[in-house]
N, C-alpha and C positions, 0 to 999 in steps of 0.2 A: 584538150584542155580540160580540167579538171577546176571543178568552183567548187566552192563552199557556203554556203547560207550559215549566218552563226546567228543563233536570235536567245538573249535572255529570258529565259522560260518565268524567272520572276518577276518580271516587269507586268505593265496594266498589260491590256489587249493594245491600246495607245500606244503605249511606247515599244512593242511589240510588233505594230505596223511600221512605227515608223524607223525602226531600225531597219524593216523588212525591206521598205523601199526604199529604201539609201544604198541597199545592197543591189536590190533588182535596177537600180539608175546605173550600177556600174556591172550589171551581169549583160545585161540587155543588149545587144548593137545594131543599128541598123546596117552595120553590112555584113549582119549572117542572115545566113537564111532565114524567113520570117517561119517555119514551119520550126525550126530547131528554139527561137527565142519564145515564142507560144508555148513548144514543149518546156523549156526551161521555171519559166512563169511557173505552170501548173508545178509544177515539182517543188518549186518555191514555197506556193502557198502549202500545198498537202503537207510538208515536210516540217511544217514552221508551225502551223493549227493541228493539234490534235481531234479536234471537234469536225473538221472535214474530214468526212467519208469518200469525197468522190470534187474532183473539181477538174472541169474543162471547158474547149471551147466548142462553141457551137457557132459556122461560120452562114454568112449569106449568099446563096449564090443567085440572088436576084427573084426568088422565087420561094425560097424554101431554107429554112435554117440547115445546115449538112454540120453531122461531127467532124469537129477538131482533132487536135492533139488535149490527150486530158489525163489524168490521173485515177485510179479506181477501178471498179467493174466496170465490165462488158456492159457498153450504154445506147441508150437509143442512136439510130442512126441520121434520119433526118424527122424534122419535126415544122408541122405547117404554121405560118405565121398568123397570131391569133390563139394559138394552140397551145392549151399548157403554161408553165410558167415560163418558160422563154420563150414560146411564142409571143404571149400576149407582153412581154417585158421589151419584144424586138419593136410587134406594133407598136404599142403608146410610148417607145424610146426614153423608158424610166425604169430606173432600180423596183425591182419588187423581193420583199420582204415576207415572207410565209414562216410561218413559226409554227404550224400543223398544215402539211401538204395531204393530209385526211380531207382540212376545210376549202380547200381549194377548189373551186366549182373547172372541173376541166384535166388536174393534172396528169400528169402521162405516169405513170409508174414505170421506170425504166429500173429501179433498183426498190425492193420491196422494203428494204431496212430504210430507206430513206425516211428521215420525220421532219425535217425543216430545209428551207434553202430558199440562197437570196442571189439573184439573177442582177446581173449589170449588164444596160446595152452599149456596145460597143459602136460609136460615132466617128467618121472620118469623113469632117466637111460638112458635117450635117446631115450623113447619108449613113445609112445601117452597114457596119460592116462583120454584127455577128453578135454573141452574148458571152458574155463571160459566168460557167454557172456553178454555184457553190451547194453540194447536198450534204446533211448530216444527218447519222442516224440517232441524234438525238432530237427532241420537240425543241422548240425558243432558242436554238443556238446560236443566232446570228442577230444583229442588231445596230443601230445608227452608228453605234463607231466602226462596224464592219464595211455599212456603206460609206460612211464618210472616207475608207482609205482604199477600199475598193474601188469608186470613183476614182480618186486621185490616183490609182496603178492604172486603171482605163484609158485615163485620161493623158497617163505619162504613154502610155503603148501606142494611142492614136498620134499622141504628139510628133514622138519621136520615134516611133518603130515602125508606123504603117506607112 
């Protein structure tokens, strides 16, 4: 099966998400494979945002954040919880927003060209089921309306796909 993402490049970042998720609510199913609709996601976003350099998951196996499916370079493989921006984004189970990952007391350099990136924890039930994480190799690319619909892509994954 072949899809297609179409997103108006002249639109805000707003109206730019929200075309994106109207498309991902009808891309997504929970009776495929969750490994194939996770890949899908990523490909969504990278394909849609030119300012993502790199975007994937990073999942929980009870112990330790373990890579997903993702988009980009060759990426860290697992990462301690606490640790880094998705570490510390799994612990305190809140979006973090890094606009120079220079100032980031902790982060892991898995991609050297990396300069910004904003981490969504992924919830099912209340319980950590991984991060969703977005890198750019530009400084301040990301910002409240990133997390505002980032959340809500989260939040539609946990709903309806996990």
């Amino acid at each position: 099966m072949a899809e297609t993402i179409l997103i108006d490049k002249n639109l805000s970042l707003g109206e730019q998400y929200q075309q994106l998720l109207l498309q991902i609510k009808s891309l997504l199913d929970k009776k495929e494979n969750l490994i194939s609709n996770l890949s899908n996601l990523t490909a969504s976003l990278k394909h849609t945002f030119e300012k993502i350099s790199w975007v994937g998951f990073y999942l929980f196996d009870g112990t330790n954040l373990y890579l997903g499916p993702f988009q980009g370079k060759v990426a860290c493989t697992n990462i301690e919880i606490g640790k880094g921006v998705c570490g510390t984004s799994a612990l305190k189970k809140e979006t973090i927003i890094v606009q120079d990952v220079n100032k980031f007391p902790g982060h892991i350099f898995c991609d050297a060209d990396s300069k910004s990136e904003i981490v969504v924890p992924i919830l099912k039930d209340g319980n950590l089921f991984g991060v969703l994480d977005l890198d750019s190799a530009e400084y301040n690319s990301f910002d409240e309306i990133d997390k505002e619909y980032l959340e809500e892509i989260v939040g539609f994954l946990s709903l309806k796909i996990l």
